[in-house]
Structures are given as structure tokens and as C-alpha cells.
N, C-alpha and C positions, 0 to 999 in steps of 0.2 A: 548268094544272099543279096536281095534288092532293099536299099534303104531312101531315105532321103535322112537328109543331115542341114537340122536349123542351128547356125550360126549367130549368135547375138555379136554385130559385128561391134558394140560399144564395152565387150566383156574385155577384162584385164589385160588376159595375152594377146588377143585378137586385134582391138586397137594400137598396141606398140608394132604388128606385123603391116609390113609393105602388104596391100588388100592382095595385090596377084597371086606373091610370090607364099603369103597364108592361106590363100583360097588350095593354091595346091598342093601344097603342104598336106591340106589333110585327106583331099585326095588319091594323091599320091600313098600315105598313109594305108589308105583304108583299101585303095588296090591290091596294095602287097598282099594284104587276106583275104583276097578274094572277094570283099563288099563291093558291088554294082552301086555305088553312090549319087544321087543329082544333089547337091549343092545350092543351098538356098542363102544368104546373107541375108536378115533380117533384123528391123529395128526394134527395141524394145518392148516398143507400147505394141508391136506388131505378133508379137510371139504370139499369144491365147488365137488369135486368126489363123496364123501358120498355122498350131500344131492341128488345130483342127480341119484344116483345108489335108494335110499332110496324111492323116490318118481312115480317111477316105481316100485315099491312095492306094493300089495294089504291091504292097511294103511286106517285108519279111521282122522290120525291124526301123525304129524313131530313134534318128542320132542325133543327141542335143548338144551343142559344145558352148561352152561359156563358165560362167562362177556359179554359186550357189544361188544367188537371185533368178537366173535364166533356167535354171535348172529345176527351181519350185513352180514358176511361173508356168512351165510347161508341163509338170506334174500335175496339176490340175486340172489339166485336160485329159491326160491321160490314167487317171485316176480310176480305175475298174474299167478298163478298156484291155481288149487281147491284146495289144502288140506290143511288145516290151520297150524300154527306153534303153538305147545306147548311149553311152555317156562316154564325152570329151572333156576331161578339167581344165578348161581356157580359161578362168577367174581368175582372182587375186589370193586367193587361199585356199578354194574347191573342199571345204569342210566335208559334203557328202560324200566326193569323192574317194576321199581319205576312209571316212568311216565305212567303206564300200568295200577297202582294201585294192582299188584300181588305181593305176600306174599313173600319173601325173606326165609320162613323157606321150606324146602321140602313136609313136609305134608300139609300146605298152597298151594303151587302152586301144586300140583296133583291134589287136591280136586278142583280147576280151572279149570285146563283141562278136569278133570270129569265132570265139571258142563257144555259142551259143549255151552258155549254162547260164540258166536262166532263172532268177526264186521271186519270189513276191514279198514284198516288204510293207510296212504300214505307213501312212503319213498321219500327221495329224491336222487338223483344221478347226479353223478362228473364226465364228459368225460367218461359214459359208467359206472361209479364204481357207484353201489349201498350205501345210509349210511341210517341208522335210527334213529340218533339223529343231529350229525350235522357234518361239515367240516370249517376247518379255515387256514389262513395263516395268516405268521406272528411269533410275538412271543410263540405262544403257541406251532407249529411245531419243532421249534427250541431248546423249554424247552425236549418235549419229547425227541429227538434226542442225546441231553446232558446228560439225565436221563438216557437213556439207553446204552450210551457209559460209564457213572460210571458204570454200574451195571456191567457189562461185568469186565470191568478193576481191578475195587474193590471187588467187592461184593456186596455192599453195597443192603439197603433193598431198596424197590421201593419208599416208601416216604422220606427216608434218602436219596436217591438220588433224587428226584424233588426237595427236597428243596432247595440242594443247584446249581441243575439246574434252577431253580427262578432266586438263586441271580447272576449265571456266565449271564443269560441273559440279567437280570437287567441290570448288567456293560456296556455289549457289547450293548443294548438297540436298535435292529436294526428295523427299519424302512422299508418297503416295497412300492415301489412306483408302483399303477396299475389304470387301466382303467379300470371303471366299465360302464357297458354297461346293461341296461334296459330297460324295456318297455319304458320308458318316457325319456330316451336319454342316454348321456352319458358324464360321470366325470373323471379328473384325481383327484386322491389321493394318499396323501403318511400320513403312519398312519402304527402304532407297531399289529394294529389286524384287521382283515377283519374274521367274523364269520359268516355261514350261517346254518340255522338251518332248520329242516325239523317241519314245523310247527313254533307256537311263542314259544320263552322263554321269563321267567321270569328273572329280572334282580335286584332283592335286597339279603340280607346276607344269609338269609334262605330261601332260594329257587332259588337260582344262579345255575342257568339249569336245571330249573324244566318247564315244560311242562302241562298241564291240560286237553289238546287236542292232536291229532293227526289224524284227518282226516276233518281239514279245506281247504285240498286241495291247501296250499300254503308255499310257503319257506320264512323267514325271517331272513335278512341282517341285519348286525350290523358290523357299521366302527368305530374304536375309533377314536375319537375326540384328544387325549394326540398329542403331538407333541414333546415333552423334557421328561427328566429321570423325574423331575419335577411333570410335567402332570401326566405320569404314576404311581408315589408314592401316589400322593390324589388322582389317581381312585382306587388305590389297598385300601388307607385307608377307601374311600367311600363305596368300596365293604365291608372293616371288620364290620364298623357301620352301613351297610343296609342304606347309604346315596345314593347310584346308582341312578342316573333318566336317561332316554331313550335319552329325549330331550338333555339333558347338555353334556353329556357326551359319548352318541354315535349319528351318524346318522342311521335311522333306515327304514327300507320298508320292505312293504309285497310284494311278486311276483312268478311268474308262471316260469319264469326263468331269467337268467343271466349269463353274460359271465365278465369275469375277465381276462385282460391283463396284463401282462409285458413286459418289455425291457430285458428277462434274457431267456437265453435256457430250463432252468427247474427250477420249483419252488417246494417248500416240502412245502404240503399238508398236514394236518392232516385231518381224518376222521373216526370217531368215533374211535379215539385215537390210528389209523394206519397212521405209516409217509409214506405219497407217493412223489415221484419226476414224477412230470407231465409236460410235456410240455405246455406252453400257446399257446393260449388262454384256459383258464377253462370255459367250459360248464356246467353252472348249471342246471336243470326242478325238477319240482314235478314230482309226477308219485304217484296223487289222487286214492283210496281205492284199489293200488295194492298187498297190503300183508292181508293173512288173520289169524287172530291171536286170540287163548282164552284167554277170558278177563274175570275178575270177574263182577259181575252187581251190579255196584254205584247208587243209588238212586239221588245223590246230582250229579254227575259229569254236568249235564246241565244247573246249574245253576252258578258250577265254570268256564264254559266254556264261559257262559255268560257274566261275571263279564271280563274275557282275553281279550275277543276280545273288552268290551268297554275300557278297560284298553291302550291296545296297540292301539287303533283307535286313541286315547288323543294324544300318543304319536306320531305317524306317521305325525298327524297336526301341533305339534308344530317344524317338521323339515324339512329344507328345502333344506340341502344343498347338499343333492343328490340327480341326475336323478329320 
């Protein structure tokens, strides 16, 4: 199997590795099974370049290693294109990876890609931008944005600075007021989180953006229900004690797409945990088994798949007060 393998050399794991003795790490790795590898280290702004230089290559297979953000960024290149994406969880939490069911240690995920079993999954995309796990406005945009203006400022470490970007947002606790627009019509709301996800998530303690599918071919919407500082305190306690229901405390739907209006020139966007400034209206679609990606083969996954979708079906019935 001939690959090449882009490295986002600024991703989580990758940056704390001595550059050598990482670069061969995955080398090394990816020997063991047999992967014929060239190795490319690349900068961030530099990926969308790479993967396209990379895929005009005579490749068996595109190894991406880095976090969720390297891993979206590249997806959208590779997005209806033949050759699959090998995935390495070099990030800070590797969300898709997890949701993937691939192995988080390196000789794990090689022996993946070695094992060539290969599906097609959906992503979903934002006025043109590709994501692979989800997009949201609102407060969670606004956390990031504080986080990483500590970081710059201070120093500070990336969870020492969310934290206490939580609580400067908490204070400020801003509210977003928009038009959502649906198959089945349209709503105003004003509400601290609008989340849409490529596929369902999960919404209890242990498993709060977890995933079990990804190729149901549909996006799912999530508007908080809070309305005061208030509100928002016993959803966050509800999330610590796995108290979250769909029905109570968000309004929820499945759909094919969606537009999201405001009354403001530009609104910040998070997307797969990249702040964007977009102009409204936000254009949401699926875009059903356009990436194609090595997976390990679960024996059980179609039955936890099963269990999701009657799960969220419950939910979607008992709400009604969106389009």
C-alpha cells in the first residue's frame, strides 16, 4: 500500500514530539503494516495545498495525522474524491476519531489503514465550508475566541484558558437572536446555543458529542431552550449529572438542510472548533457518503446504531417548537 501522510506539525501530539524522533514514530508505525509512506510535515494554512498537490499523486490511500481541525480542513478536499482518508488522532481530543471507533495509539490506527476496510460517510457543510462533526453559534463561539485571546496574552495552557473563558462568558451570557428556516417552515429564536451536527449526537454526561453513526445522511439541530444565567446553570448541572433530555432542554430535528438568519453583518461561527465570521444568511446541507475513510470493522456498531436512531426518533416527537 503506497501512501503519503500530511502532518499538521502544530496539531496537539505532534507539537510536544521531539520533530525526528515523531517524524519516525509514524513511520516506523506505518512500516510495521506494510504502508510504503513519504512524509510530509506541513503548516496549517498549508494543508487545503498539500492535500491537493497530494492526491494527484499515484497513492493507494491519504494519511492525515493531527486533531479535528486538520482532519476537517483536509476533508474538504477530499470530499467526493476516490481515495480514502487514513486517519492518525495526533489532536487534543480527536472527536472524529473516537466517533470512527479508531484507536488513539499509533500502532492502532496503522493496523486500520492496513486493514483496508473502507465505507463512505457524510460530512456536512457551512456556506461552502466543509465540517465533520459539527458547527455552532452562540456561546460556544465566543468561549473559543476568549480562550484564545488568553492564550496569546498569557500564556496560559489551552484548558487553563477555556476555563476561565466558560466563566468571562457565563457573565457576559450573550444570547443570539436568528431565523431558522427549514423544511417544515420557519422560526424566530433567540437562545445562548444553536448546534448542528453532521449526523445525531448523543446528549448525556458520558457521551456529550458522541456519535455512533455517520452515514444516516442527515444533520441534526439543537437550540437551547435556557433563556437566563439561571437556565443556563441547571443545563450545565444537568450535563455534569447526565440529567440532559433532548425534549426538556433543547428543541431538536433531523434535516437535509438549513438556513440560519440574523439581523447582524457577520456572525462567529464555530466549526469543528475553527472560529469563522460569516455573513448571514448560513447555509447549512449534508453532503451523504461523500468522504471516504478506513475504518476498523465493529461487529456491534448496527445494533448501537439502531438503539440512536429509535433513541432520537422519541425525542424529535416529543418537540415541537421548531419548524
Amino acid at each position: 500500500m503506497k501512501a503519503i501522510v500530511l502532518l499538521n506539525g502544530a496539531a496537539g501530539t505532534i507539537a510536544a514530539w521531539d520533530r525526528s524522533r515523531g517524524d519516525s514514530a509514524v513511520a516506523e508505525a506505518l512500516a510495521a503494516v506494510g504502508i510504503d509512506a513519504e512524509i510530509r510535515v506541513v503548516a496549517g494554512a498549508d494543508l487545503q495545498s498539500a492535500a491537493t498537490a497530494a492526491l494527484s499523486s499515484q497513492i493507494d490511500v491519504l494519511i492525515v495525522g493531527g486533531g479535528d481541525g486538520t482532519l476537517s480542513t483536509v476533508a474538504g478536499v477530499m470530499a467526493n474524491q476516490p481515495i480514502p482518508m487514513g486517519i492518525l488522532p495526533l489532536g487534543t481530543l480527536n472527536h472524529f476519531a473516537k466517533d470512527l471507533g479508531i484507536p488513539l495509539d499509533l500502532a492502532g490506527a496503522a493496523q486500520v489503514i492496513a486493514g483496508k476496510h473502507i465505507i463512505s460517510i457524510d460530512v456536512g457543510e457551512i456556506n461552502g465550508r466543509v465540517f465533520i462533526n459539527n458547527s455552532s453559534l452562540g456561546i460556544y463561539p465566543q468561549m473559543v475566541l476568549d480562550r484564545e485571546s488568553q492564550r496569546q496574552r498569557y500564556g496560559f495552557s489551552k484548558w487553563k484558558a477555556m476555563i476561565n473563558a466558560m466563566l468571562n462568558v457565563f457573565r457576559r451570557f450573550p444570547l443570539v437572536e436568528v431565523t431558522l428556516t427549514t423544511e417544515a417552515g420557519s422560526a424566530v429564536r433567540k437562545t445562548p446555543l444553536v448546534f448542528v451536527g453532521n449526523n445525531c449526537y448523543q446528549l448525556d454526561l458520558f457521551n456529550l458529542g458522541k456519535r455512533h453513526c455517520l452515514d444516516q445522511g442527515e444533520l441534526s439541530l439543537y437550540v437551547a431552550n435556557a433563556q437566563t444565567r439561571w437556565g443556563m446553570f441547571k443545563l450545565i448541572v444537568r450535563a455534569m449529572y447526565g440529567g440532559l433530555k433532548q425534549a426538556r432542554d433543547f428543541d431538536t430535528r433531523r434535516l437535509l438542510t438549513c438556513k440560519i438568519d440574523a439581523r447582524r453583518r457577520h456572525l462567529h461561527v464555530a466549526a469543528d472548533g475553527e472560529v469563522l465570521s460569516l455573513s448571514p444568511p448560513l447555509h447549512y446541507r449534508i453532503r451523504p457518503g461523500a468522504l471516504r475513510v478506513c475504518v476498523p470493522q465493529l461487529s456491534d456498531k448496527r445494533v448501537a446504531q439502531d438503539q440512536v436512531r429509535m433513541d432520537w426518533g422519541l425525542a424529535t416527537e416529543q418537540t415541537g417548537a421548531m419548524p
